[in-house]
C-alpha positions in Angstrom: 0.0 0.0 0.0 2.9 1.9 1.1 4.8 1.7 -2.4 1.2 2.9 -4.2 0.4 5.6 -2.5 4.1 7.0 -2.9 4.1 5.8 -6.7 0.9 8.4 -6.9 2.7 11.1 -5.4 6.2 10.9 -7.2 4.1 10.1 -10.4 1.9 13.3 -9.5 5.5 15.5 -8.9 6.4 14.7 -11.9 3.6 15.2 -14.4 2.0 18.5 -12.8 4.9 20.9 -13.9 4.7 19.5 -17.2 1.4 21.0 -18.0 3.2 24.0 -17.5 5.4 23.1 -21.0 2.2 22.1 -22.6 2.2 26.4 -23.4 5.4 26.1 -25.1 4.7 25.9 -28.8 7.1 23.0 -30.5 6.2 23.3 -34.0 7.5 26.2 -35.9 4.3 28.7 -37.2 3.7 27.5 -41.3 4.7 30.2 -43.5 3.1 31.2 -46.8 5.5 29.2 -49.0 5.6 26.3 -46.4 8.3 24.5 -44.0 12.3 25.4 -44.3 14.9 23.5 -44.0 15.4 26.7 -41.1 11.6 25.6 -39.7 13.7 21.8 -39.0 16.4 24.1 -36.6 14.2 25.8 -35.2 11.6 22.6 -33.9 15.6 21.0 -32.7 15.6 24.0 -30.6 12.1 24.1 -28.9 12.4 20.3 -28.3 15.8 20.2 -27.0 14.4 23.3 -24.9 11.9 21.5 -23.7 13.9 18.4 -22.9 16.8 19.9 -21.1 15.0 22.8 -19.1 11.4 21.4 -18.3 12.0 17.7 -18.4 15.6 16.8 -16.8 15.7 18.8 -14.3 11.7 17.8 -13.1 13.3 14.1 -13.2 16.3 14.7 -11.3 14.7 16.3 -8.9 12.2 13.0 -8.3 15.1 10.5 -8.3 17.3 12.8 -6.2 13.7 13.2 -3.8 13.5 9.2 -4.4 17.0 8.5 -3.2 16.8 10.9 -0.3 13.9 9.9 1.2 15.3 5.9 0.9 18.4 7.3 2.7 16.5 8.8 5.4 14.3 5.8 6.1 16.5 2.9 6.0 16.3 1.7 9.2 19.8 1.3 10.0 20.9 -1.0 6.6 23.9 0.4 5.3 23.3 -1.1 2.0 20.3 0.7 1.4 22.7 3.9 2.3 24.8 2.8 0.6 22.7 2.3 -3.0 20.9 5.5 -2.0 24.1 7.5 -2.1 25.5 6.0 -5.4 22.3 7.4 -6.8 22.7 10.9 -5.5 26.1 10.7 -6.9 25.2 9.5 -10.4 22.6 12.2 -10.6 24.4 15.2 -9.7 26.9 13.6 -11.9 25.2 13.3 -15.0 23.6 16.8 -14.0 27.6 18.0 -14.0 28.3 16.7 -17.6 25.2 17.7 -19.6 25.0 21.1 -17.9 28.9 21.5 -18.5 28.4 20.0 -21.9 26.1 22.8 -23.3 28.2 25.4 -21.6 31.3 23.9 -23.3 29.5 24.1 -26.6 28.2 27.8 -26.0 31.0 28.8 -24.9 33.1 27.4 -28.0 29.9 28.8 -30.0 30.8 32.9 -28.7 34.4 32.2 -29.5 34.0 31.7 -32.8 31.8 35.0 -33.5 28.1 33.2 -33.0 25.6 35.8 -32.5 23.2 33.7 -30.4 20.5 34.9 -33.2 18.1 32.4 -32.0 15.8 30.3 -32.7 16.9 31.3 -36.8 14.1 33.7 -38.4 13.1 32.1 -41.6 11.8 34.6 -44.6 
């Protein structure tokens, strides 16, 4: 009973904020002459957008939740610490390198004269 109840409520964490991204339009708006190859950048962006601002983070913060609350109430088993910390770690780690990965990228980006002129306006 006690894993379905807390199935509903990490389930419920998780999808609520999402409605919020429901506003966010994906598809680019059609234009008289139709879709550009630009139209194809410009849906990457708004779904990488989606993926690494509304998604990841709503996910790391439920396993890092998840983890944290196994930690707390582990009744003295040092495996179950154990496992619970190794999750923690792997999160914040993978957090590290794709956060630190788009900044490398950016940052290589500005170097090399981009003008951050984006999502690309197609005429």
């Amino acid at each position: 009973m006690k894993k379905n109840i807390l199935s509903v409520v990490l389930t419920g964490l998780v999808i609520m904020p999402l409605a919020g991204l429901a506003q966010k339009k994906i598809l680019p708006e059609e234009q008289e002459q139709g879709y550009q190859i630009c139209d194809l950048m410009v849906l990457v962006n708004n779904v990488v957008s989606v993926v690494v601002i509304g998604i990841i983070p709503l996910i790391a913060a439920s396993i890092i939740a998840w983890a944290g609350f196994r930690m707390i109430t582990n009744q003295g088993d040092a495996d179950i610490a154990k496992q619970s910390r190794a999750i923690l770690i792997a999160v914040v780690i993978g957090l590290v390198v794709m956060y630190g990965g788009w900044a490398i990228v950016s940052a290589i980006l500005a170097g090399m004269g981009y003008n951050y002129d984006w999502p690309p306006k197609c005429n």
